[in-house]
C-alpha positions as CSV (number, residue, x, y, z in Angstrom):
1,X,-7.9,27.2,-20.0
2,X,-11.0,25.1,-21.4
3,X,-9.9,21.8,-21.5
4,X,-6.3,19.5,-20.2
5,X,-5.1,16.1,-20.8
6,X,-2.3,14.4,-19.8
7,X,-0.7,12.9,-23.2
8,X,1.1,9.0,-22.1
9,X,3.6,8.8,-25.4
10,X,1.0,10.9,-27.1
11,X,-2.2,8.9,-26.0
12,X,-4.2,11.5,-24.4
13,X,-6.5,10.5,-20.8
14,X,-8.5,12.8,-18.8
15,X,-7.6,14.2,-15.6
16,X,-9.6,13.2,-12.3
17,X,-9.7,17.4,-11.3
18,X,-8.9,20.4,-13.1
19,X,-9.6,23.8,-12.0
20,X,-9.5,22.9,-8.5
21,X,-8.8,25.1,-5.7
22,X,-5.5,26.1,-4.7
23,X,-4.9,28.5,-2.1
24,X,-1.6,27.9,-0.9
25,X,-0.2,28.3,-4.7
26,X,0.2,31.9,-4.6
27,X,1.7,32.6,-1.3
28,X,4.1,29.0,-2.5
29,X,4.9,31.3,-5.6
30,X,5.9,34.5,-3.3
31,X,2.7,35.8,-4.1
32,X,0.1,37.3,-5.0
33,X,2.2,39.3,-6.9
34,X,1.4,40.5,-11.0
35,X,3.3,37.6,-11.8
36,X,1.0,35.1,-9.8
37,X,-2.0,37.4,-9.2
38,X,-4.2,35.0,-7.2
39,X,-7.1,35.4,-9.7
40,X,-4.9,32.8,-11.8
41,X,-2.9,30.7,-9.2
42,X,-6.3,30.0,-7.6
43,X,-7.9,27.5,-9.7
44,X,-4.9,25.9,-11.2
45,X,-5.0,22.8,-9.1
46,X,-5.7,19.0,-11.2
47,X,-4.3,15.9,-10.4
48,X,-4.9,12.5,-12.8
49,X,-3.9,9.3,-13.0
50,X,-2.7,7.2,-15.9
51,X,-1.4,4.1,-17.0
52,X,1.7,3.4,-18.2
53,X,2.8,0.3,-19.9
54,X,6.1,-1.6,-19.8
55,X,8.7,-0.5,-22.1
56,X,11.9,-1.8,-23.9
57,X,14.6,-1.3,-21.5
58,X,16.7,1.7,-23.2
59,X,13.3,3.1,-24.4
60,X,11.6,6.8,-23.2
61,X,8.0,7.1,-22.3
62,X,7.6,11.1,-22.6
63,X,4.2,12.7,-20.1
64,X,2.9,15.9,-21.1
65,X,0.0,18.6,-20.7
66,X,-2.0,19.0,-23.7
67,X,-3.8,22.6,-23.1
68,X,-6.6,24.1,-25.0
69,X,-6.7,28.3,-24.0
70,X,-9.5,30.4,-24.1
71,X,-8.7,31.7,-27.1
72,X,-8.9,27.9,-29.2
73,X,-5.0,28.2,-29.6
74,X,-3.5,25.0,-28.1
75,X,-0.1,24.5,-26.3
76,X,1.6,21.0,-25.1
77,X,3.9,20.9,-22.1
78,X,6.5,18.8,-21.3
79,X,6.1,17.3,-17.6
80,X,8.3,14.5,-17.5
81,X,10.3,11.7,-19.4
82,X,10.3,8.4,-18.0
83,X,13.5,6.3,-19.0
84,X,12.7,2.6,-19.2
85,X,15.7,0.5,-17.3
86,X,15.6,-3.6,-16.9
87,X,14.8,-4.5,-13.4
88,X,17.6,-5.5,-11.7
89,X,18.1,-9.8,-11.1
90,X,18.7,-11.3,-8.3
91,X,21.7,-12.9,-7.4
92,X,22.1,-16.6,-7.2
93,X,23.2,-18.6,-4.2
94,X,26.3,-20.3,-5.4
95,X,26.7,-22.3,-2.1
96,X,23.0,-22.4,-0.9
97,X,22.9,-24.4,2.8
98,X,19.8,-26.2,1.7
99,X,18.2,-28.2,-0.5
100,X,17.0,-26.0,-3.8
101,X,13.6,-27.9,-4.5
102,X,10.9,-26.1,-2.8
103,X,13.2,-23.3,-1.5
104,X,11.4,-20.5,0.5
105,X,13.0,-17.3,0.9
106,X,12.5,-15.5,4.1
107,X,12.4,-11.8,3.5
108,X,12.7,-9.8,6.7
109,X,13.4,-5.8,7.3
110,X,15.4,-4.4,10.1
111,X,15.4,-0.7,11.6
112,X,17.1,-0.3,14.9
113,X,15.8,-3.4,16.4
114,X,15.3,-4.4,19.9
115,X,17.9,-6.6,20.9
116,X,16.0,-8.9,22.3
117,X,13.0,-9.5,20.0
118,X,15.2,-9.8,17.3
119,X,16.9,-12.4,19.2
120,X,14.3,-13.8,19.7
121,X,12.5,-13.8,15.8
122,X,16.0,-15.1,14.7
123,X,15.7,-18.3,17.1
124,X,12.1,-19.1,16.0
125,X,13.3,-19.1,12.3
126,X,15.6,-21.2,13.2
127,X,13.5,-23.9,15.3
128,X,10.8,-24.2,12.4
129,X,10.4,-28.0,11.4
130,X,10.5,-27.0,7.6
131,X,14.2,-26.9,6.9
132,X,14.5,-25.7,3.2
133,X,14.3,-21.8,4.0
134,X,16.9,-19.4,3.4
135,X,16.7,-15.9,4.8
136,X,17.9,-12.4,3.4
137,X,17.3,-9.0,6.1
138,X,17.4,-6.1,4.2
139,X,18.4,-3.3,7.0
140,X,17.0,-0.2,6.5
141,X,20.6,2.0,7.6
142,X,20.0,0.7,11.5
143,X,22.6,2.6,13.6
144,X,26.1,1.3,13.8
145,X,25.3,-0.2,17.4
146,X,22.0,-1.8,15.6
147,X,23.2,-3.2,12.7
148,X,26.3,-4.9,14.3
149,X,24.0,-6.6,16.7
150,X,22.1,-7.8,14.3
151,X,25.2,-9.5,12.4
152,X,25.9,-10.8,16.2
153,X,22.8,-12.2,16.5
154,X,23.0,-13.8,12.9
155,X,26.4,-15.1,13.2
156,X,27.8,-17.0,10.7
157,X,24.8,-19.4,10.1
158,X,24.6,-19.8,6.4
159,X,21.0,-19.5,5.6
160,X,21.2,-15.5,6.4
161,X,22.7,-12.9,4.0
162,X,22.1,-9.4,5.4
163,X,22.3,-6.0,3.3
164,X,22.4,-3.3,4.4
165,X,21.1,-0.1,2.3
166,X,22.9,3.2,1.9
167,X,19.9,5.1,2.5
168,X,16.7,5.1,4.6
169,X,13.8,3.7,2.8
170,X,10.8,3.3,4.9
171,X,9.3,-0.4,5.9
172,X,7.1,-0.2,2.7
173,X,10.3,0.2,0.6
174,X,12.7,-2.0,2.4
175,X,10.5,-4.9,2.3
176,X,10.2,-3.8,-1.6
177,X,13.9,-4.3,-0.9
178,X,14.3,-7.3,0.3
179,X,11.9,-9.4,-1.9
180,X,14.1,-8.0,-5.2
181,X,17.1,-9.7,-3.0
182,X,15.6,-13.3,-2.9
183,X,17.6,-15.9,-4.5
184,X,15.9,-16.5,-7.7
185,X,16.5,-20.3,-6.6
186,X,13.2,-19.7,-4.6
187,X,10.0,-20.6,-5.2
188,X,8.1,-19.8,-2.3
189,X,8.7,-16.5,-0.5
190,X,7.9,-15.3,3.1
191,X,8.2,-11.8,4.9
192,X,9.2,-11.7,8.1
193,X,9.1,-8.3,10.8
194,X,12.2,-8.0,13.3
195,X,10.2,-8.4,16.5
196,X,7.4,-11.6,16.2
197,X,8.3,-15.0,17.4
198,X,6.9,-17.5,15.2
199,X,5.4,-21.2,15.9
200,X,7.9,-24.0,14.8
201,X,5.7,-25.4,12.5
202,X,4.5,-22.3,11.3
203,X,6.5,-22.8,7.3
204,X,5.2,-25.7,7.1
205,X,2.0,-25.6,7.3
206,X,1.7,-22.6,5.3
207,X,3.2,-24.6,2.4
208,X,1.0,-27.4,2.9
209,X,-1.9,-25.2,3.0
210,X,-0.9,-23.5,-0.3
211,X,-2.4,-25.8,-3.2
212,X,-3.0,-24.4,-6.0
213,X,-3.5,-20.6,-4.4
214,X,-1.3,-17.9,-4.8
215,X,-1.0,-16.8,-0.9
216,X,-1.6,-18.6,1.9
217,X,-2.0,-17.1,5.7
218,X,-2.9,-17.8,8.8
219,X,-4.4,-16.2,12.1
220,X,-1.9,-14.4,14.9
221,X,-2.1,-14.3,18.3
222,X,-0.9,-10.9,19.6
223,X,0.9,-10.4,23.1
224,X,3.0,-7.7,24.6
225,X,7.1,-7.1,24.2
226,X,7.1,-9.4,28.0
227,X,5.0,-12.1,26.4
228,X,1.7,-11.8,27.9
229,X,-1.2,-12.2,25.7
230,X,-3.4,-9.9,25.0
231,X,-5.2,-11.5,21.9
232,X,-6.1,-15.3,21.1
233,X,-7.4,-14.5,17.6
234,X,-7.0,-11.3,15.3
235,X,-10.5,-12.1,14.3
236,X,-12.2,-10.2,17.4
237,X,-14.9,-7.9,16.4
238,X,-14.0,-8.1,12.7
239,X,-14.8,-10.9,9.9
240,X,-11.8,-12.3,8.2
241,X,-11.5,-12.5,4.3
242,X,-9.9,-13.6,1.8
243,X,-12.3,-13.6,-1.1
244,X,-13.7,-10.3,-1.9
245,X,-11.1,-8.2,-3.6
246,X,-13.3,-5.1,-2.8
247,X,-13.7,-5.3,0.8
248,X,-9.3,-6.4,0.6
249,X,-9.4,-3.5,-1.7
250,X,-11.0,-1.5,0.7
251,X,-9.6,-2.9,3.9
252,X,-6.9,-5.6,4.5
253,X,-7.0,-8.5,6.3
254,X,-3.7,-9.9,5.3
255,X,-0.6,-9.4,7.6
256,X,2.5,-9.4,5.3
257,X,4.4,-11.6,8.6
258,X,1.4,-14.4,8.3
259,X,1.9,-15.5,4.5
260,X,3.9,-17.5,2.2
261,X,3.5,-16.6,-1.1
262,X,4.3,-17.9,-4.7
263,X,7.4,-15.7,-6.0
264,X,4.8,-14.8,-9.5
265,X,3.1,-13.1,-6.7
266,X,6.0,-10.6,-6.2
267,X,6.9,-10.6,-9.7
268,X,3.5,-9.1,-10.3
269,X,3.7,-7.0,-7.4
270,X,7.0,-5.0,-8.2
271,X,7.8,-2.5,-8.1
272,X,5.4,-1.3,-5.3
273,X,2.9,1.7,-6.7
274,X,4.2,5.2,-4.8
275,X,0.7,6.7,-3.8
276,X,-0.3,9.3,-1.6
277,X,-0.4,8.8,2.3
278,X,1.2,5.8,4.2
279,X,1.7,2.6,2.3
280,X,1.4,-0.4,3.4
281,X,3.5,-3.5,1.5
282,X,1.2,-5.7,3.1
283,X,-2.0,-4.6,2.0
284,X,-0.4,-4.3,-1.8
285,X,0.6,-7.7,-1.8
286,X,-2.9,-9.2,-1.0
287,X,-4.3,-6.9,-3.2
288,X,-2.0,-9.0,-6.4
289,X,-2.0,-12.5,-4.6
290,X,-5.9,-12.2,-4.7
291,X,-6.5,-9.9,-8.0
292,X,-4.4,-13.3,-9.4
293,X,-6.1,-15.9,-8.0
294,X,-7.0,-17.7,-4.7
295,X,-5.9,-17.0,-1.4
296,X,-5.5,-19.9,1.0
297,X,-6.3,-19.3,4.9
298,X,-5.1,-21.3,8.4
299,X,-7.6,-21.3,11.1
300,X,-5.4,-20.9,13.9
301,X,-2.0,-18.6,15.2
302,X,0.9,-19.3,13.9
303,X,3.1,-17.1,14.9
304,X,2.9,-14.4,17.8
305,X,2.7,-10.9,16.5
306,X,4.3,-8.5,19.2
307,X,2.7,-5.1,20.6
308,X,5.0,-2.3,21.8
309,X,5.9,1.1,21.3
310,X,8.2,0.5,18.4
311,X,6.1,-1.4,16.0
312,X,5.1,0.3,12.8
313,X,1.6,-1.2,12.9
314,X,1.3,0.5,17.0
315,X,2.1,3.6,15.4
316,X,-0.4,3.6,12.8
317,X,-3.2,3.2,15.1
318,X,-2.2,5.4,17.8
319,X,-0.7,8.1,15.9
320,X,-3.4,9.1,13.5
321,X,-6.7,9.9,15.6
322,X,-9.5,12.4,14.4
323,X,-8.4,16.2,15.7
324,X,-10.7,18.4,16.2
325,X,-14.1,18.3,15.0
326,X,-14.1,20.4,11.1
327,X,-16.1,21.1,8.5
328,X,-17.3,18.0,6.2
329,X,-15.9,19.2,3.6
330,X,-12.5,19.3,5.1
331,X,-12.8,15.9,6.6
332,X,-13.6,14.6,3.2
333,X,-9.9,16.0,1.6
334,X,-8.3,13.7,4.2
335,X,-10.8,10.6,3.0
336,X,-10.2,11.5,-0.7
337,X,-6.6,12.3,-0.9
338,X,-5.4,9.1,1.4
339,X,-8.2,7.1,1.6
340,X,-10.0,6.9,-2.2
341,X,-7.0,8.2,-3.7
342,X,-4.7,5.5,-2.9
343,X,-6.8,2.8,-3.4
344,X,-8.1,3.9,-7.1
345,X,-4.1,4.2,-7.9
346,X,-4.1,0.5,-6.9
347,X,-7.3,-0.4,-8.1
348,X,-5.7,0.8,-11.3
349,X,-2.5,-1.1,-11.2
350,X,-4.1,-4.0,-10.9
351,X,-6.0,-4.0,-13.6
352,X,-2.5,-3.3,-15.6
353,X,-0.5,-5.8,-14.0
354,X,-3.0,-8.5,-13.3
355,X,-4.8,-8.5,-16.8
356,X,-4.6,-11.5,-18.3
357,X,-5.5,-13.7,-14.5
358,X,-8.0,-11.0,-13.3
359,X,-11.8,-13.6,-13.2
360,X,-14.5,-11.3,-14.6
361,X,-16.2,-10.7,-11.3
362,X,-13.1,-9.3,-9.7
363,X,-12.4,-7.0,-12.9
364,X,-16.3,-6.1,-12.3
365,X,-15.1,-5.0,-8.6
366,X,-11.9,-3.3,-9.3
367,X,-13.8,-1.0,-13.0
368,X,-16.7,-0.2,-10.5
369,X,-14.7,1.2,-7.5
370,X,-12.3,3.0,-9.9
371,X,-16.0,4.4,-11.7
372,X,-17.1,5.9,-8.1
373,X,-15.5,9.0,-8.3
374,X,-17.7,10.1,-11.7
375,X,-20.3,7.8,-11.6
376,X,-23.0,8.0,-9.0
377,X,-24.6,4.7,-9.4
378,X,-20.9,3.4,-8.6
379,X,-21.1,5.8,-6.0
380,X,-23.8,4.4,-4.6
381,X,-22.4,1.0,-5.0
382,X,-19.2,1.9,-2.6
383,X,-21.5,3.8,0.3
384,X,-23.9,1.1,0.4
385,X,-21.7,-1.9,0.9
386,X,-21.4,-1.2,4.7
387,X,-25.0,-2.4,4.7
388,X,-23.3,-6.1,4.4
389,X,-23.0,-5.9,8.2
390,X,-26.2,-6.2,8.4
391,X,-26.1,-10.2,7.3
392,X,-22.8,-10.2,9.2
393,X,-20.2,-8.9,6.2
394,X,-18.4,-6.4,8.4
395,X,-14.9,-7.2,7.5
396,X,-14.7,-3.8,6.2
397,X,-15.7,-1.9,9.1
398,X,-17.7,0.2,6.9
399,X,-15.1,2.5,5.5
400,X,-16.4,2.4,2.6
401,X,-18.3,5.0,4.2
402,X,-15.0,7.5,4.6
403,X,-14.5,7.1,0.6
404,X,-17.3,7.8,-0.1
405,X,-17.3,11.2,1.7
406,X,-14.3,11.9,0.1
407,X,-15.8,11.0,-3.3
408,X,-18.5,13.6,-2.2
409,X,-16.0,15.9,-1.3
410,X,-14.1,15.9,-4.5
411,X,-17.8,16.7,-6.3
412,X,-18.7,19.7,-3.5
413,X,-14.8,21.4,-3.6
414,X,-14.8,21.4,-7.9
415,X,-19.2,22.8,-7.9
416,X,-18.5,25.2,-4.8
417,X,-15.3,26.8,-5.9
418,X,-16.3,26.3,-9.7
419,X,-16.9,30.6,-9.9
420,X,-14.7,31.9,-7.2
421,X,-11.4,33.8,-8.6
422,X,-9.8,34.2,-4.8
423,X,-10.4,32.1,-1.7
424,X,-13.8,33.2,0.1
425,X,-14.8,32.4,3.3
426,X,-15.9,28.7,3.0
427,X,-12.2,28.1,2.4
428,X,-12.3,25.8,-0.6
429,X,-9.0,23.8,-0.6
430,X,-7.7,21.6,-2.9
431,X,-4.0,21.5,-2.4
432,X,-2.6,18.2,-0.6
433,X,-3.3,17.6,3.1
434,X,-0.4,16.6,5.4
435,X,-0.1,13.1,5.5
436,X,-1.7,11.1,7.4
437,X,-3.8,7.8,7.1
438,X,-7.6,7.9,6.5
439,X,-10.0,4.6,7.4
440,X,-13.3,4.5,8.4
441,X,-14.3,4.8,12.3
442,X,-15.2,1.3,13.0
443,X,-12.1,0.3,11.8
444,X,-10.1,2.9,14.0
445,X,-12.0,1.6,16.9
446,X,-10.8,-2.1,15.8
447,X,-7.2,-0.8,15.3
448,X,-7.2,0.4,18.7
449,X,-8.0,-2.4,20.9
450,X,-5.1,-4.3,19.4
């Protein structure tokens, strides 16, 4: 094979890899065999990614491989057919409790909650001094003895709806979930976890902190499942922000449970992109609020965001430490597959979805970090920026630094392996790592002493 591209409806883009190693093809294959000798599984890996634009509901978008052999003679392969479906509305609140103008729409996601927290969460919403909320809790298939204590809890207080889905879909997909069931009536919307208690006037003066911006937060003070506090601020050893959509881009500062957010924002923002490694709804959400326009920030706690064994966010940073120590070049799969990867996919999107309100600078941003993985001077751009700590910019961490060894490590894998035929002994391996998360150390560190 000389040359591949990945034809969008018969527009042709290049692929990020090709020829990339791929040892576990062969053996995958029931190999080697002389159907899948291992002089031709080998180098077969590539991966790309490309843009595809809204269709015409009823309409096909059709991907294929455009291949150019050895031999000149050219083939096309089909690889998938996207059908193009209207996205579906949400349904109106007929006999809504509250007073329409203004509405904010609570959006909160359930999974086998603690009885007790949830209890709790559930009384703060309903103590908070702004009154026009309404609330839908998208459960994520909780167990039988779960989900019927959270209709207990709920009661028949009219400012809840609860659905419950008929499969599991993961926090990033059930919150996905429950912003597509806010009442279009809406205009405001606000996500809420299952286990935080939150300030009475916390609603309020989110939406009075708002403006003209497209997300407002505010700080969180974090205590244990008994109450205690173990945090005043978030904002210990880090620098907030909520201006640079290249340091959000590379690490966010935005808790999805601290904001209130205009409903375009969502609108923008669905569906959520599927890339590789954990997701985080969250982080994609600050990514659009800020890609289309301002973000808004409270200096102080508003709510009280709950550490115990059960939390998602808990799990994340205790459940994804460095092994043992490996070769670089391994390291660097993990920071390219789940920690460039991810965030060129949504780097990507956002230039899609957010064209027309993307400023010029922030379009600068978002071209130059999806350009680090060919060019070097963008290259040099992304490993440099941790130097902003120096003047006190640390709000990333530095882990800029992890994409960029994964950059590196996409560059060493395709030069090293490019004239091997079989795996050797420096075990070039392109094939996707299990998944895990990948972040630079400072930030791991930071994570930890939440």
């Amino acid at each position: 094979m000389r040359e591949l591209a990945i034809l969008v409806d018969g527009v042709a883009h290049r692929p990020a890899a090709v020829r990339m190693p791929r040892p576990d093809l062969a053996p995958a294959l029931g190999g080697p065999s002389a159907e899948y000798p291992e002089d031709r599984t080998y180098r077969s890996g590539f991966w790309a990614t490309v843009p595809v634009a809204a269709g015409a509901a009823g309409a096909t978008i059709d991907l294929q491989a455009a291949v150019r052999l050895g031999s000149g003679r050219e083939e096309i392969a089909p690889l998938a057919r996207i059908e193009v479906m209207d996205p579906d509305s949400p349904q109106s609140w007929d006999d809504l409790p509250v007073e329409r103008a203004g509405l904010i729409a609570v959006c909160m996601a359930t999974f086998d909650p603690d009885p007790e927290l949830f209890r709790i969460q559930i009384d703060s919403l309903r103590e908070q001094t702004e009154r026009r909320w309404v609330c839908v809790i998208s459960d994520d298939e909780s167990s039988p003895e779960h989900f019927a204590q959270i209709e207990e809890t709920v009661g028949d207080d009219p400012r809840f709806r609860i659905s419950r889905s008929d499969r599991h879909l993961s926090f990033y997909r059930n919150f996905e979930r429950a912003l597509r069931l806010a009442p279009p009536e809406a205009e405001l919307l606000a996500l809420c976890d299952q286990d935080d208690r939150w300030y009475p006037d916390k609603l309020e003066t989110l939406r009075g902190a708002l403006g003209s911006a497209q997300l407002a937060y505010s700080d969180q003070r974090l205590v244990d499942a008994e109450g205690r506090v173990l945090r005043e601020t978030m904002w210990e050893g880090r620098r907030n922000n909520h201006t640079s959509l290249a340091s959000m881009l590379v690490a966010n500062t935005i808790t999805g449970a601290a904001s209130l957010f205009r409903r375009e924002v969502a609108a923008l923002a669905l569906p959520f992109p599927q890339t590789p490694g954990l997701r985080f709804h969250d982080h994609w959400l600050a990514l659009v609020a800020l890609a289309a326009g301002d973000v808004a920030y409270v200096d102080r706690p508003l709510y009280d965001y709950v550490q115990h064994p059960g939390a998602v966010f808990g799990d994340v940073a205790k459940g994804h430490r460095r092994g043992p120590r490996q070769a670089p070049w391994r390291g660097g799969r993990r920071d390219y597959f789940f920690g460039y990867l991810p965030r060129d996919m949504q780097a990507r999107a956002l230039l899609v979805a957010c064209e027309s309100r993307l400023e010029p600078r922030k379009r600068r941003a978002l071209r130059r970090f999806v350009a680090s993985a060919r060019s070097p001077l963008a290259l040099a751009w992304l490993a440099t920026r941790p130097l902003r700590a120096l003047i006190g910019r640390n709000e990333t961490l530095g882990s800029e630094g992890a994409l960029a060894r994964g950059i590196l490590w996409r560059w060493l894998v395709g030069a090293g392996s490019r004239w091997s035929r079989a795996p050797g002994r420096l075990g070039w391996n392109a094939s996707m790592p299990p998944v895990l998360t990948a972040e630079g150390r400072g930030l791991r560190r930071w994570r930890a002493r939440l």
